[in-house]
Structure formats: structure tokens, C-alpha cells
C-alpha positions in Angstrom: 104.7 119.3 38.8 102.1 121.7 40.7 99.4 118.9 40.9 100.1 115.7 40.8 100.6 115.2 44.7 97.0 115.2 45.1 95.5 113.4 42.0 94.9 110.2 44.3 92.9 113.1 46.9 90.9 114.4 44.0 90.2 110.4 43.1 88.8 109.6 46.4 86.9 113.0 46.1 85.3 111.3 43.1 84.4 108.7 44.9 82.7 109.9 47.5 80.4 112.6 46.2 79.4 109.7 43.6 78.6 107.2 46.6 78.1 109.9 49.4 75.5 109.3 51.5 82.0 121.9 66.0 82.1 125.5 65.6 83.9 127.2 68.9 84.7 130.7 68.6 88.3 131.4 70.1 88.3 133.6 72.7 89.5 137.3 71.8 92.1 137.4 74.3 93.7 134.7 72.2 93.7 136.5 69.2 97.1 137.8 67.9 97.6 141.4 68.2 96.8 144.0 65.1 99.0 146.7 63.3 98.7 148.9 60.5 101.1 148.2 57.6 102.7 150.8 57.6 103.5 150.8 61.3 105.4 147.2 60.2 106.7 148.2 57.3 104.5 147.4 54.9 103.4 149.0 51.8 99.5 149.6 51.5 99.7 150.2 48.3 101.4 147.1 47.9 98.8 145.1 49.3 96.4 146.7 47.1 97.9 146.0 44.0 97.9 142.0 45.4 94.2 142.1 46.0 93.8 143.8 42.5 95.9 140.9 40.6 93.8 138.5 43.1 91.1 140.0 41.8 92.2 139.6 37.8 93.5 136.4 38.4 91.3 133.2 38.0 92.1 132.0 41.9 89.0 132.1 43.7 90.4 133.2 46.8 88.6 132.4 50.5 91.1 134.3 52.4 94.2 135.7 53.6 96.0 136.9 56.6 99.7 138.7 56.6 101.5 138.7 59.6 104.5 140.9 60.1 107.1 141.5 63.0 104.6 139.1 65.1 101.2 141.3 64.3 98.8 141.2 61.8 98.6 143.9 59.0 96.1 142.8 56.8 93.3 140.4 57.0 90.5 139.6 54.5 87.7 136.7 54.0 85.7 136.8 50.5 82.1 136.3 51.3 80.6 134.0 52.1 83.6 132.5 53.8 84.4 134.2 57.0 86.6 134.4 60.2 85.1 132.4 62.4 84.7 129.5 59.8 87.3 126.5 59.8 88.4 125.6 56.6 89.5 122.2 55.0 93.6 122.0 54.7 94.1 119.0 53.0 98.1 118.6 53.2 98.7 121.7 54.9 97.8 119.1 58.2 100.8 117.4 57.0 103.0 120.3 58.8 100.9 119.8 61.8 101.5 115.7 62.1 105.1 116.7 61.5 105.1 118.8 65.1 103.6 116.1 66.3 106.1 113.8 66.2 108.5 116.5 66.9 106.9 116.9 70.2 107.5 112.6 70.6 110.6 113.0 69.5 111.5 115.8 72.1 109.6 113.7 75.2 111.7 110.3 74.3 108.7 108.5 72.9 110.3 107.8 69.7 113.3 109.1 67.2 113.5 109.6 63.5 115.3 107.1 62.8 113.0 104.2 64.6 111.9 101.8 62.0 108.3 101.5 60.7 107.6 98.4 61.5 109.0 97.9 65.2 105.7 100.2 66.1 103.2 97.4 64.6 104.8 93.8 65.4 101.4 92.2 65.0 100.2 94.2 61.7 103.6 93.5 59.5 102.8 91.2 56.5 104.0 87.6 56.9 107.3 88.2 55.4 109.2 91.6 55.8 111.2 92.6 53.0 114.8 94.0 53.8 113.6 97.3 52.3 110.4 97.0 54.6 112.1 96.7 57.1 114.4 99.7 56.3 112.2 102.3 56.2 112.3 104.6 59.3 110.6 107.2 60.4 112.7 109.9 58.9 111.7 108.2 55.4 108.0 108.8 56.3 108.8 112.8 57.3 110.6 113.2 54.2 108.3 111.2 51.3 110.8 109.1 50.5 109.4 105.6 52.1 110.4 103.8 49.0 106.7 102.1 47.6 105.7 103.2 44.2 103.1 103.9 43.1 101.9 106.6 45.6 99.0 104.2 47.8 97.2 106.8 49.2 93.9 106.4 46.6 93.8 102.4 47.0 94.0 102.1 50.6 92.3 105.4 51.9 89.1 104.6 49.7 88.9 101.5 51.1 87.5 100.5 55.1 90.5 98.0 55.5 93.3 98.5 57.7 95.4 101.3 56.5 98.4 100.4 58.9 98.4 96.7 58.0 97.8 97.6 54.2 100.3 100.2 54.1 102.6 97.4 55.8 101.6 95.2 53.0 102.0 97.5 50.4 105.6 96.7 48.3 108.8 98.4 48.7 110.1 98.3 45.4 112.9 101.4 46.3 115.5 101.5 49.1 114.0 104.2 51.8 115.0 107.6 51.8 116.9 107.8 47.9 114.1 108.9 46.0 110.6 111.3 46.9 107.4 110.2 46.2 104.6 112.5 47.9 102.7 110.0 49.7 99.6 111.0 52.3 99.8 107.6 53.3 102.9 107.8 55.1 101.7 110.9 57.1 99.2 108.6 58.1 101.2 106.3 59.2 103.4 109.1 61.4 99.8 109.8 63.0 99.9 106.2 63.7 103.0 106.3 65.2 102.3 109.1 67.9 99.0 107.3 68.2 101.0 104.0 69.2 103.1 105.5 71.5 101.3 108.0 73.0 98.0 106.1 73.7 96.1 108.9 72.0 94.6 110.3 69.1 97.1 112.7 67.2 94.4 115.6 67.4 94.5 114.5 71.3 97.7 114.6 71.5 98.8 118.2 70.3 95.8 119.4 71.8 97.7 120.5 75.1 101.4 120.6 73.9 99.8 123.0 70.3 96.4 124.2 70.1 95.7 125.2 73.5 99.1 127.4 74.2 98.0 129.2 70.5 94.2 129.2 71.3 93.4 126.8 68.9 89.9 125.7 69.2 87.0 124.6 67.2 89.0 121.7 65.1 88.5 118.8 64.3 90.6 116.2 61.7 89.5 112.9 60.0 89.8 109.9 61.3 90.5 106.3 59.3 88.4 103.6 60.0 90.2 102.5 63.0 90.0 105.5 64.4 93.1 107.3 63.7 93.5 110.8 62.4 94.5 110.8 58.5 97.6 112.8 59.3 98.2 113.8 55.6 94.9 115.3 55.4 91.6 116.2 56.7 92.6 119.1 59.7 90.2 121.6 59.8 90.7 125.1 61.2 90.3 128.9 61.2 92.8 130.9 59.0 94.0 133.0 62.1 95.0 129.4 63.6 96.8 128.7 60.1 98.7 132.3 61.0 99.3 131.5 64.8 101.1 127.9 63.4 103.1 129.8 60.7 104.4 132.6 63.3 105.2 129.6 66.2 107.7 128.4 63.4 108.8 131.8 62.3 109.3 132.4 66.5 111.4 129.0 66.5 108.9 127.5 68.6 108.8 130.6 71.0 105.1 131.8 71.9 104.4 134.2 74.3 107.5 133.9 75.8 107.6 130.3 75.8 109.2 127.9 73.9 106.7 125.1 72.8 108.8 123.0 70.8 112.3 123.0 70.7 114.6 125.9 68.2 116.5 123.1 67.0 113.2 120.4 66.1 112.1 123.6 64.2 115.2 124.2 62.3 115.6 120.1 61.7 111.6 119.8 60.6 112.3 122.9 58.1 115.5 122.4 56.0 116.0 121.1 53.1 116.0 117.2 53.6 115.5 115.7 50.1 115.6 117.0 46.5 112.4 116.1 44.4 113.9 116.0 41.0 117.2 115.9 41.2 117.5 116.0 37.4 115.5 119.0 36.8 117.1 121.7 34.5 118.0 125.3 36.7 115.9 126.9 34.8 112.7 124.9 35.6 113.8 124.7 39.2 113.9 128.5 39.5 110.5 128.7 38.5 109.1 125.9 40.7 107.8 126.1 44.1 108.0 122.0 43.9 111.5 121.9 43.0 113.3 123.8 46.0 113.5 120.9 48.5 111.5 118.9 51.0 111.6 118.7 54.6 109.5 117.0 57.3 106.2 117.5 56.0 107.3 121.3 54.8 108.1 122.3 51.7 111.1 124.5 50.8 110.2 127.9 49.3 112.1 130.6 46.6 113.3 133.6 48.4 114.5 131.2 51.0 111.2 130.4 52.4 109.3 127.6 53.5 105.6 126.4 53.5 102.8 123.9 54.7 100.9 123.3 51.2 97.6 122.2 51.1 95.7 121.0 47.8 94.0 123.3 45.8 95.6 126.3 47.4 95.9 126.3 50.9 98.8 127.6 52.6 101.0 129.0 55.6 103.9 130.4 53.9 107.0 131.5 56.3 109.4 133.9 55.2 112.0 134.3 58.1 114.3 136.9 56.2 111.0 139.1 56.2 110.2 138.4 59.2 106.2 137.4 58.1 104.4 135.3 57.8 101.2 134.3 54.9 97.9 132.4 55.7 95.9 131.6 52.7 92.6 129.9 52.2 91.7 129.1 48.1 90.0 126.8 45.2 92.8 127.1 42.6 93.2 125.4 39.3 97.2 126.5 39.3 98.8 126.1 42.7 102.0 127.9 41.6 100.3 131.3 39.8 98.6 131.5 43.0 102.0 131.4 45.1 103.5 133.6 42.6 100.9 136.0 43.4 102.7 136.2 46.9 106.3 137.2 44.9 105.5 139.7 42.5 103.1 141.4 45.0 103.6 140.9 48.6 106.8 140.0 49.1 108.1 143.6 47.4 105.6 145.3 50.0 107.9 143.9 52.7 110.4 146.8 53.3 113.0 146.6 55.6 112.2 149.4 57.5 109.5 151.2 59.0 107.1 153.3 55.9 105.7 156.7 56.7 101.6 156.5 57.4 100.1 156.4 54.2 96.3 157.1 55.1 95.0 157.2 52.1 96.0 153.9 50.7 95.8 152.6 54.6 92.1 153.4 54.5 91.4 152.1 50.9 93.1 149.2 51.8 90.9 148.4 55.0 87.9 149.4 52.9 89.1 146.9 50.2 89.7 143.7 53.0 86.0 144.5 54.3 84.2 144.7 50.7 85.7 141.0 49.4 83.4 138.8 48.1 83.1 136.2 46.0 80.5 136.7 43.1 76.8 136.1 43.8 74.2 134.8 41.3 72.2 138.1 39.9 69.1 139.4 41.6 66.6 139.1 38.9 62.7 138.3 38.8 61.3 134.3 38.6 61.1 133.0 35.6 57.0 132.2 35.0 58.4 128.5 34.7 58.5 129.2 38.4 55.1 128.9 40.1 54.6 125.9 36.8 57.0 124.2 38.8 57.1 124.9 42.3 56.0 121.9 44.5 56.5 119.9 41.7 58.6 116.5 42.0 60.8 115.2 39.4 61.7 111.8 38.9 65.0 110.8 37.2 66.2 108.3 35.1 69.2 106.1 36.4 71.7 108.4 37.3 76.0 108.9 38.4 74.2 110.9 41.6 72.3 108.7 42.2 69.5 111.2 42.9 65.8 110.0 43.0 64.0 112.9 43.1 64.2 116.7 42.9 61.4 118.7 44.3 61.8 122.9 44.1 59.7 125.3 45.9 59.8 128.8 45.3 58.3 131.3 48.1 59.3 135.4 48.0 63.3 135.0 47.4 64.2 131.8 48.3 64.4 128.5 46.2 63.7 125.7 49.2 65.2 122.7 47.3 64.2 118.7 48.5 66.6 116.2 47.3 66.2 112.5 47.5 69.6 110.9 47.6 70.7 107.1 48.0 67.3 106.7 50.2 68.4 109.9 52.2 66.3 114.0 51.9 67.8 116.9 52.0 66.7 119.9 51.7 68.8 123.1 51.0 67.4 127.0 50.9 68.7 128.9 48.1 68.9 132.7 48.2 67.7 134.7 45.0 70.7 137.1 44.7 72.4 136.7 47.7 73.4 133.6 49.9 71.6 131.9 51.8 73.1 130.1 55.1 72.3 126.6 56.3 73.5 123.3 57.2 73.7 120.2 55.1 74.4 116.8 55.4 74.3 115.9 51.9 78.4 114.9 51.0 80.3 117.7 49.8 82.9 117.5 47.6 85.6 117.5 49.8 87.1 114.5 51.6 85.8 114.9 55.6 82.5 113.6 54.1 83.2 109.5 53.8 79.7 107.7 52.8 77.3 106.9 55.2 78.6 110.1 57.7 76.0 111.7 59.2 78.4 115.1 59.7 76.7 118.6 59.2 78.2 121.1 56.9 77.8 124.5 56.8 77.1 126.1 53.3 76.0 129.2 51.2 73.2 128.5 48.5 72.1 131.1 45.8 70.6 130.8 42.9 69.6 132.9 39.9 67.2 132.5 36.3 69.7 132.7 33.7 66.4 132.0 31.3 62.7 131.7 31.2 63.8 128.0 31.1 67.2 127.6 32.9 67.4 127.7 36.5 71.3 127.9 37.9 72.2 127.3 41.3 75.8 127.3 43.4 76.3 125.6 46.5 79.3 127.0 48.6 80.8 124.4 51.3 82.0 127.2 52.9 84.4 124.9 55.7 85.8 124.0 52.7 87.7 124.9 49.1 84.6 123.7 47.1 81.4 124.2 45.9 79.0 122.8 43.2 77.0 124.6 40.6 73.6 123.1 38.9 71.9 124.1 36.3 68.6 122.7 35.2 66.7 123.2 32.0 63.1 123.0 32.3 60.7 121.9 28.9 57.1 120.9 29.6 57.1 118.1 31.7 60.8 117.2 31.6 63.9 118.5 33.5 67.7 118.2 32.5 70.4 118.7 35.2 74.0 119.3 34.6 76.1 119.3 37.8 79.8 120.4 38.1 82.1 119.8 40.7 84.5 122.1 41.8 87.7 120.8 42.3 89.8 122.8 39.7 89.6 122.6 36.6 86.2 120.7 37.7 84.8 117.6 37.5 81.1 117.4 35.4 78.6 115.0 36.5 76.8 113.1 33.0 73.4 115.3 32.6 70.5 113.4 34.7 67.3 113.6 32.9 64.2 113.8 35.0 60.3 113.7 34.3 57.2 115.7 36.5 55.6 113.0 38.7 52.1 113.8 37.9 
């Protein structure tokens, strides 16, 4: 039940690192204010003992931010992700296209219970179905439009019309009886605020949400006609994650001022529909997926409530604690990774002010500044080196469709030339340590659609595990994922193996490649 949601995302992620191919700095006065822990009542110690199970755990964390009683307490990025850096949310955008329409829904545009199809008289198919034209946009906020399968694969890999082929798509279920995640239908909510706003969704909250919370720097994907995805594809810092979280926990309020209404906040974040209304109480207990869904939000244990992004990605409101938990990650096991947030943060919540523990205080800063994720070993070139440095090798028929790969070592750095679907690229690698560029080779996450010529901003290393095997990580550090390739060198000839990260990881078959003499 922890997955599923996003198998048809982790599909078209397939697809387009097979066929593939804005950074503002917020201004500090925007910044939400800093305590210590202890000042909010939080343990240290507590916190320490979550990085250490962090730590043992096989999460690989990018990072977190806890907010309590409206300030921050502890903040942490593992290098070489860092502050400043947006970060891909996959569904967690869901919660923002949500207060989106809340916002149209509080200015009269539109109301939950509007149908689909009055919005889009000239995309509906030729005959509307009664269920068709049934489904309202409360069915879209709460998953339950009533088509199964899930569409959100077949018509987001494809450059059709997503409005008039989610239109098209069967509704084989009455709307609103049964939930079926779907990232369609938060498309087709952007769609809606599109259509009766005259802007883009992104345009849209841009004065009504990012600006009062000093949101800048974002960006979110757009569907071939131009239209933000909605259900995925938001990009933006962790400390903008946060600022969202703590609007809700506030009711709307910020800085004195209520930005969306107390009650569209309380509607938008109870529990709405159940998603397996047979499940025993025994599995539900133990199931972040089985406590209720809401409008784009998902119900929480400990009476909670979250915006949950794939792979790990979340903004975790716990009103009865009065906090509030930003996290960025590349997880295989999206529940361990919430549990984490039980068995460790939540009992260093206390209900009162703690005494200053400076100790732990200051171990606990020194512990936030030090995180890092590991870093390929500092050791010497392997003599294959300087045999092939400058060299080009020519591969066989390959699944990357890569045509050439052309190393060059000089002093620490591995300067790597790839030849790609009639496209170079060339990408720095740092011996034993990272080494920062900008690519725009198609990472493996889904802002990169083939043919865009977007930058991305990455962290290369690379390391000689042999005499013979060179291994190399590539971090795309605006996003969950990365991709690690190791090449075997005998003679002449070349094999590489290439994984991609998506948990538990996706192997590319081995391309064999010869020297080009």
C-alpha cells in the first residue's frame, strides 16, 4: 500500500531517461524565525537519536526542517543537497493545487461541487456518459473520480490533449464511492483554475501563496498545452515546504493575516474518503495510507495530516504538537521513513518548555552542519587511466542510446563527453569529492520530458574501485535521484552498467563499447 500511487510516475520516468534528449535566493527577511529546541520544548537529544536511526536506516535522506510553536528548531541538508536548492516534490504539489482551488473557491470562481465537464464544453468526448457527467470537482480533490485503471501513465507520456483524453477516458465507477489515487485528476483541478482564472496555476498562487510566504525561485511542469501538471512536478526549497506546512498549521493565518480562509483549511484537511474501507484494524494502525484522504492531503496517525510526495517527500502537520516536519528523501519504503518521524521526533515534542541542555544542543547543531551523503573514496588513478584518457569509445546498440563515451582525466577531475541521441554532454567528476555543474542531459526525474533543453544542477564524483573498474555517481541534486555507472575497462573494450535510482532502482542492460582507434 506504500507505493503503488506512483508506479505509473516511476513508468513515465522509465520513459524518459530511455528517450531523453531558475535559482532565486529568497530574501532573508523572509525567512522564518530560529529557536533552539529546547527553548520550544524540544528534546535535543531526541533529535539526535532521529538523525542517528536516519543514519542506520537505509533512507537516503536530503533534508529536514522541524518547526515548532511557529520557529524553527532544527534544520539540516546532507551534502551535496543544500538550502538554497529547490527540490522535486512529485505529489507533495498535489497539496499546493488543492489551495489553489481553495483560493477559487473562496473568490466565487468555482465550487466543489461544479461538474467536470461544464469547465471544457468543447473538449467532452461526443457522448457524455451519466457517470461523466457526474463527476465534480469534489471527486477530483478527493481521488475518487470514478475511471479505473489510474490514467495518469497513458496520457501524461503521451503529447495529446490531457484535458480532452482524460474527458475521453471511461468512467466505469459512480464518482466519489470508491479512491483511486490518480495525478491525472490533479491535473485536471490545475485545469480548472487555469479555465477560470485565465492563468497558469503557478501564476495564479503566485500572489494569493508564494509571495505573502516569500516563495521564490519555483517553477512546476507544464503539459503540452501549457498547463501546470498539478499532481506533480512543483519544485521548491525545503524552507518553502516548512512555510506551506506552518500556513496550514496557522489555519491560513501568516503574519497576522489570514491568506486563505480557517474554514477552506479545515474542509481541504479532514478526512473526506476512506481508502480501503475493508482493511483489517490491525493493518490500518500500522498504515500511513489507510487513515483517510482529504483534498489532496493525506490523513496522518497521531491525528496528523500530510502532503506526500513519491519517493519520500513530505510536509507533515501535527496540530496537537503544534509543529510542523519538512522532509526532502530517495526512499525505497515510504512508511519506515514516516515512522522514523514517530518513534523519534514526535516523543521529542514535550508539552512544555525543557531546561537548556547545551551539551546535547551543541552536538546536535554540530550533527545538522556535518550531514552528508557518502562520497566516492579519494584514492590514486588506476594506470588504466592515462591508457584511456582522451580516448573515445564506441558502443554497440544500446537502451541509452549512447554513441560515444569519451573520459579525460586531468589532476582530480574525470571530465566525461557523452554523445547522446545526436546531443554532447559533458559532465566533471570530482575524485573524492563532488564536483558541481550543470547538465542538460535528462535526469531521472520527471521535469526532464525529451527534447527539453532545461539545465539541471548536479554533483558528480567518481572513484577506482579497481585497476580496471571505474565507478561514478551522478547526484541531480534539484531532485530525489541520481545514477551510478560503473565501467570495466579490458584492452580495447569497455563494459558499462548504469542504475537508476528510483528505489529499489532501475538497471539499465550493460552497453558494450570498443576504443575508436
Amino acid at each position: 500500500m506504500k507505493i503503488p500511487r506512483v508506479f505509473s510516475v516511476y513508468f513515465l520516468f522509465v520513459i524518459l531517461i530511455l528517450s531523453g534528449s531558475c535559482k532565486s535566493s529568497v530574501p532573508a527577511s523572509s525567512s522564518l524565525p530560529r529557536s533552539t529546541p529546547e527553548a520550544e520544548g524540544v528534546s535535543s537529544a531526541g533529535l539526535i537519536t532521529f538523525l542517528d536511526s536516519a543514519a542506520a536506516d537505509r533512507h537516503e535522506f536530503h533534508s529536514i526542517m522541524i518547526i515548532r510553536h511557529g520557529k524553527v528548531v532544527a534544520e539540516g541538508w546532507w551534502a551535496p543537497y543544500r538550502p538554497e536548492l529547490r527540490h522535486t516534490l512529485y505529489s507533495t504539489s498535489k497539496s499546493f493545487t488543492s489551495t489553489a482551488v481553495g483560493f477559487a473557491v473562496t473568490e466565487k470562481l468555482l465550487t466543489v461541487d461544479d461538474s467536470v465537464v461544464s469547465f471544457f464544453p468543447d473538449q467532452v468526448p461526443g457522448t457524455v456518459s451519466p457517470f461523466l457527467a457526474q463527476m465534480t470537482v469534489k471527486d477530483l480533490l478527493t481521488m475518487s473520480a470514478g475511471q479505473a485503471p489510474d490514467p495518469t501513465g497513458k496520457i501524461s507520456s503521451s503529447s495529446g490533449e490531457w484535458v480532452k483524453d482524460f474527458l475521453a477516458t471511461p468512467v466505469l465507477k459512480e464518482p466519489g464511492t470508491e479512491f483511486l489515487y490518480n495525478s491525472m485528476a490533479t491535473f485536471m483541478l490545475s485545469a480548472i483554475v487555469q479555465k477560470v482564472t485565465g492563468e497558469k496555476l503557478a501564476d495564479y498562487l503566485r500572489p494569493r501563496l508564494f509571495e505573502p510566504l516569500g516563495i521564490e525561485g519555483y517553477d512546476w511542469e507544464e503539459s503540452p498545452e501549457g498547463i501546470n501538471a498539478g499532481g506533480w512536478g512543483l519544485r521548491v526549497r525545503t524552507e518553502d515546504m516548512a512555510k506551506f506546512g506552518l500556513l496550514y498549521l496557522q489555519k491560513g493565518m501568516w503574519n497576522g493575516r489570514q491568506i486563505i480562509p480557517a474554514a477552506w483549511v479545515e474542509e481541504a484537511t479532514t478526512f473526506k474518503i476512506d481508502q480501503s474501507p475493508g482493511a483489517l484494524p490491525e493493518v490500518r494502525a500500522r498504515s500511513e495510507w489507510m487513515q483517510g484522504y482529504c483534498y489532496q492531503f493525506w490523513r496522518c496517525r497521531h491525528n496528523s495530516y500530510r502532503a506526500d510526495g513519491a519517493f519520500g517527500q513530505y510536509i507533515i502537520v501535527i496540530p496537537e504538537k503544534d509543529a510542523v516536519v519538512a522532509i526532502t528523501c530517495e526512499t525505497p519504503d515510504m512508511q519506515d521513513e514516516i515512522n522514523l518521524v514517530w518513534d523519534f521526533i514526535l516523543p521529542a515534542l514535550k508539552d512544555e518548555s525543557l531546561p537548556e541542555d547545551k551539551e546535547s544542543h551543541a552536538m546536535l547543531k554540530e550533527r545538522l552542519a556535518g550531514l552528508a551523503l557518502p562520497v566516492p573514496a579519494e584514492k590514486p588513478d588506476s594506470p588504466v587511466a592515462s591508457a584511456i584518457s582522451g580516448k573515445r569509445f564506441m558502443p554497440e546498440e544500446n537502451q541509452l542510446n549512447l554513441e560515444s563515451f569519451s573520459p579525460l582525466f586531468t589532476g582530480d577531475t574525470c571530465r566525461v563527453e557523452l554523445e547522446m541521441n545526436g546531443q554532447k554532454y559533458i559532465i566533471p567528476f570530482g575524485r573524492g569529492r563532488w564536483e558541481k555543474s550543470e547538465t542538460q542531459l535528462a535526469g531521472p526525474n520527471i521535469l526532464s520530458r525529451p527534447g527539453s533543453l532545461q539545465s539541471h544542477k548536479i554533483a558528480a564524483a567518481y572513484e577506482w574501485r579497481t585497476d580496471s573498474t571505474l565507478e561514478m555517481i551522478i547526484r541531480y541534486i534539484e531532485s530525489p535521484h541520481h545514477i551510478r555507472i560503473k565501467c570495466t575497462f579490458e584492452g580495447d573494450t569497455m563494459v558499462m552498467n548504469t542504475r537508476l535510482s528510483p528505489p529499489p532502482g532501475f538497471d539499465i542492460p550493460p552497453v558494450k563499447a570498443v576504443m575508436e582507434k
